[in-house]
DODODREN-503059 format. One record per residue (C-alpha): residue number from 1; residue in one letter; x, y, z. Coordinates in pm, whole numbers, plus 50000, padded with zeros to 5 digits. Example, Ala and Ser with C-alpha at 12.3 -4.5 7.8 and 13.67 -1.06 7.14 Angstrom:
rec num->1; residu->A; u->51230; v->49550; w->50780 $
rec num->2; residu->S; u->51367; v->49894; w->50714 $
***
This chain:
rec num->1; residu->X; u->05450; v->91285; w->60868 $
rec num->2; residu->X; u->05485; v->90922; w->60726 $
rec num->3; residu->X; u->05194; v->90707; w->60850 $
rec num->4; residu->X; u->05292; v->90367; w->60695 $
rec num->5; residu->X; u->05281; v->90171; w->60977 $
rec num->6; residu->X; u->04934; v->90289; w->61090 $
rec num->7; residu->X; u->04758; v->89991; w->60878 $
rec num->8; residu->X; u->04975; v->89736; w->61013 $
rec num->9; residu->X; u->04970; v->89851; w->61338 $
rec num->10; residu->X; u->04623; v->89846; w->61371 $
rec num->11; residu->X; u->04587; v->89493; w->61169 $
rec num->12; residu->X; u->04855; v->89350; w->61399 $
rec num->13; residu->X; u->04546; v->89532; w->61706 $
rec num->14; residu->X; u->04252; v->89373; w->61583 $
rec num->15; residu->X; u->04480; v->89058; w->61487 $
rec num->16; residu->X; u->04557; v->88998; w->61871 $
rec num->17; residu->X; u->04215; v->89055; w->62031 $
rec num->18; residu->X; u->04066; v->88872; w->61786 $
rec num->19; residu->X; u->04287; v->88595; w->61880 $
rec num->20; residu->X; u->04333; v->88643; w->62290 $
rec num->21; residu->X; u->03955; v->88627; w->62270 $
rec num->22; residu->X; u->03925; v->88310; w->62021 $
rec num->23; residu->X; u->04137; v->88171; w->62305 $
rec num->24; residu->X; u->03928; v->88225; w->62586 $
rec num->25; residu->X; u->03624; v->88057; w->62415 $
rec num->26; residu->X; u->03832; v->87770; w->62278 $
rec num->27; residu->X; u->03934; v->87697; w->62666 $
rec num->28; residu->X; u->03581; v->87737; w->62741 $
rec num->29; residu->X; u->03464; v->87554; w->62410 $
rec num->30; residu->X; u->03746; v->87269; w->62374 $
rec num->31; residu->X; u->03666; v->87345; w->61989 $
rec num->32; residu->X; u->03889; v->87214; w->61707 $
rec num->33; residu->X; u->03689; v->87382; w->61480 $
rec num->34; residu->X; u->03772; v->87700; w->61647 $
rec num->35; residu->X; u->04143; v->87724; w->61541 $
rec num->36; residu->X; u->04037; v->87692; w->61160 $
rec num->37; residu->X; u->03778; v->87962; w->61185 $
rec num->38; residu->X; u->04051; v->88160; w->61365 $
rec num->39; residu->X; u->04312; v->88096; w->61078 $
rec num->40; residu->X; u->04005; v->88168; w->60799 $
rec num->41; residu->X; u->03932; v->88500; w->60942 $
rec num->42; residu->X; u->04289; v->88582; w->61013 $
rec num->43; residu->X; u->04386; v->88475; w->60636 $
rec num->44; residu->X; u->04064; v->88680; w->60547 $
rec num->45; residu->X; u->04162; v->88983; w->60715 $
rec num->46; residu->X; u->04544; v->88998; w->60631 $
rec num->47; residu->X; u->04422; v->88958; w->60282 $
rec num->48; residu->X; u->04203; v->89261; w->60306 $
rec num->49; residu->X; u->04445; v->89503; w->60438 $
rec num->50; residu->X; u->04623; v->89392; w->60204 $
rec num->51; residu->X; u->04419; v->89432; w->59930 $
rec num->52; residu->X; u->04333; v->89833; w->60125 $
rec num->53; residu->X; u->04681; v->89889; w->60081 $
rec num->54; residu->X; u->04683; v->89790; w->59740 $
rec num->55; residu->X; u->04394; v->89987; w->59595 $
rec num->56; residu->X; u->04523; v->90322; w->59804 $
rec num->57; residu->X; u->04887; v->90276; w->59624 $
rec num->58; residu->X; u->04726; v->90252; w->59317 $
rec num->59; residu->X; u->04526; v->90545; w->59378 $
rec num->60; residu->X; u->04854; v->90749; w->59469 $
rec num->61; residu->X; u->05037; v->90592; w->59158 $
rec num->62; residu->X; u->04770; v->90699; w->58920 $
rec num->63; residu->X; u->04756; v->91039; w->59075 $
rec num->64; residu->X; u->05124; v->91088; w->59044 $
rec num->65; residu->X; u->05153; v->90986; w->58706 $
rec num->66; residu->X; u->04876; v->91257; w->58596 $
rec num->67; residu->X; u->04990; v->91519; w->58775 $
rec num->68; residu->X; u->05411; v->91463; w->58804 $
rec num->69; residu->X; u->05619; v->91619; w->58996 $
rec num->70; residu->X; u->05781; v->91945; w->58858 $
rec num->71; residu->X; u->06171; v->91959; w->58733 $
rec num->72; residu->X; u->06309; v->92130; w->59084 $
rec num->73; residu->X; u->06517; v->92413; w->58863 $
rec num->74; residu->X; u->06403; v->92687; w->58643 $
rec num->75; residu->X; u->06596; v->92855; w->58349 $
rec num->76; residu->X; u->06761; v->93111; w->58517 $
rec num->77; residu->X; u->06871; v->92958; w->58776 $
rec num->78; residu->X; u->07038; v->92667; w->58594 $
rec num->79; residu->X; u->07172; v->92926; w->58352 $
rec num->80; residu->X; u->07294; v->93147; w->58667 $
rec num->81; residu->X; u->07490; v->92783; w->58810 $
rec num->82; residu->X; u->07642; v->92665; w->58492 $
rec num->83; residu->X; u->07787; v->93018; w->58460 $
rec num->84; residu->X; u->07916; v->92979; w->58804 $
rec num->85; residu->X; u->08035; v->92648; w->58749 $
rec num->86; residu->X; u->08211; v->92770; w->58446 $
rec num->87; residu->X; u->08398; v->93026; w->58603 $
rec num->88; residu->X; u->08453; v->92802; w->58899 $
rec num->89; residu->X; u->08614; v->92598; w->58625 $
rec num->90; residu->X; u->08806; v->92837; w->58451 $
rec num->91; residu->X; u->08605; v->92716; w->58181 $
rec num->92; residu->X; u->08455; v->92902; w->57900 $
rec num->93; residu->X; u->08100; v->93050; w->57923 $
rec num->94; residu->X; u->07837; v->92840; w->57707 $
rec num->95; residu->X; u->07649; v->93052; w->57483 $
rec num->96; residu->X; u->07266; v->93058; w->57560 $
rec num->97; residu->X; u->07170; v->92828; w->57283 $
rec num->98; residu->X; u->07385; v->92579; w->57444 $
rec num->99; residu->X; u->07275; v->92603; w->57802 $
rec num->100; residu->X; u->06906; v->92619; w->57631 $
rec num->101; residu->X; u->06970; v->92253; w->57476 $
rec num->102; residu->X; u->07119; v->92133; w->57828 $
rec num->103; residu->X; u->06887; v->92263; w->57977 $
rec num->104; residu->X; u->06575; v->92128; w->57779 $
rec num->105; residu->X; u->06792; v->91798; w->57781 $
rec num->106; residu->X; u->06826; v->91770; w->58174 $
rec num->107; residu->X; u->06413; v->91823; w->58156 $
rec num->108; residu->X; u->06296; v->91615; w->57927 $
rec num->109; residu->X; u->06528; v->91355; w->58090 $
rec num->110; residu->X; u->06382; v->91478; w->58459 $
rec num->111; residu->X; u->06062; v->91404; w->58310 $
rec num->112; residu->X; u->06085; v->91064; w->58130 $
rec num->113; residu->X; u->06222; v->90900; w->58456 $
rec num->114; residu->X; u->05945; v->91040; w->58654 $
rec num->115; residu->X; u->05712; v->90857; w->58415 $
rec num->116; residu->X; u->05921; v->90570; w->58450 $
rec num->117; residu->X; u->05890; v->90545; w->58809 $
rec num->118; residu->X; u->05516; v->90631; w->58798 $
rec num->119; residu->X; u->05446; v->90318; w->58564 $
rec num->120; residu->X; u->05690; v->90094; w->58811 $
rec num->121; residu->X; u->05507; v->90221; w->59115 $
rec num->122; residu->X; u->05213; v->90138; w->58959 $
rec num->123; residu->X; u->05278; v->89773; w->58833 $
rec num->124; residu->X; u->05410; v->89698; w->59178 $
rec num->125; residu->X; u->05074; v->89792; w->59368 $
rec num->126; residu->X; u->04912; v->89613; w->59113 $
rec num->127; residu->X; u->05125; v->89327; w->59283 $
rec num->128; residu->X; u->04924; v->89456; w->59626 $
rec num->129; residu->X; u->04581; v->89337; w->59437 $
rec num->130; residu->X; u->04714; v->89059; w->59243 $
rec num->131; residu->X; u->04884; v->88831; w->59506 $
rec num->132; residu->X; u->04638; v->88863; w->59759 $
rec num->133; residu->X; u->04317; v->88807; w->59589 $
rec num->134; residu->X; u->04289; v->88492; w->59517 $
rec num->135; residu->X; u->04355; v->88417; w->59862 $
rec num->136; residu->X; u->04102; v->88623; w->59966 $
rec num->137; residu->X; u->03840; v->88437; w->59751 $
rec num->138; residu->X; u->03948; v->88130; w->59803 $
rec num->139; residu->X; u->03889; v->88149; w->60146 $
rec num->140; residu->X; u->03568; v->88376; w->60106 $
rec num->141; residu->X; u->03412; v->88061; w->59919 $
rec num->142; residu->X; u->03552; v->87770; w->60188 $
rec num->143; residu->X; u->03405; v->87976; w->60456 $
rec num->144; residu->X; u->03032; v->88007; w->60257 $
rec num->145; residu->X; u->03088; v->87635; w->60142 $
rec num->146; residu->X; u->03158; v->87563; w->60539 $
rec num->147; residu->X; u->02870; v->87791; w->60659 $
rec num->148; residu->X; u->02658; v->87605; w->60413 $
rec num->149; residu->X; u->02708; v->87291; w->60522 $
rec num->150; residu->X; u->02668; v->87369; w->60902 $
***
């Protein structure tokens, strides 16, 4: 079962009672200060899930690029289909060396793009760690700096 919108769903939770109760102080309060705390802690907290998300993918990634998934066909069975195939065909029957080669070909291919797609996986949730975190400490520090100065 896919569970990908579990993190946003909950963020987009915790996003709106954080807000419908910012609102009901601010109508008590009357506090312009209260809207930019709002935005800082919802900027903080998008940037945090985001930066979750990020360090699970990469996780995953790393995991699928040391253990990768398996070519999906034995020997003898892709021996048994391009036989088929052939007579299918009305072709003539490969000798073994032949289907060996296409065989070791049609692995070694299966293989390189599933390292291929493990590295791009893994640059792009690199992405999930790289965009967001400067955001994150940028407004990490305002809010100390702010803190401080109250």
């Amino acid at each position: 079962m896919d569970l990908d919108w579990l993190v946003p769903g909950a963020g987009v939770l915790v996003a709106g009672t954080v807000l419908a109760v910012c609102i009901a102080q601010f109508k008590r309060e009357r506090s312009e200060d209260m809207f930019r705390q709002l935005y800082m802690y919802l900027v903080l907290f998008v940037t945090l899930m985001m930066l979750m998300k990020g360090s699970v993918e990469i996780f995953k990634n790393i995991a699928d690029l040391s253990s990768p998934q398996m070519y999906y066909m034995n020997y003898v069975e892709f021996k048994n289909s391009e036989i088929t195939l052939a007579k299918e065909t009305k072709m003539d029957i490969p000798s073994d060396f032949a289907l060996q080669e296409r065989y070791d070909a049609g692995v070694n291919s299966f293989n390189e793009q599933e390292k291929n797609r493990g590295v791009n996986n893994l640059i792009q949730s690199l992405g999930w760690i790289a965009i967001p975190l400067p955001v994150f400490l940028y407004f990490q520090y305002r809010l100390r700096r702010e803190r401080k100065q109250s």
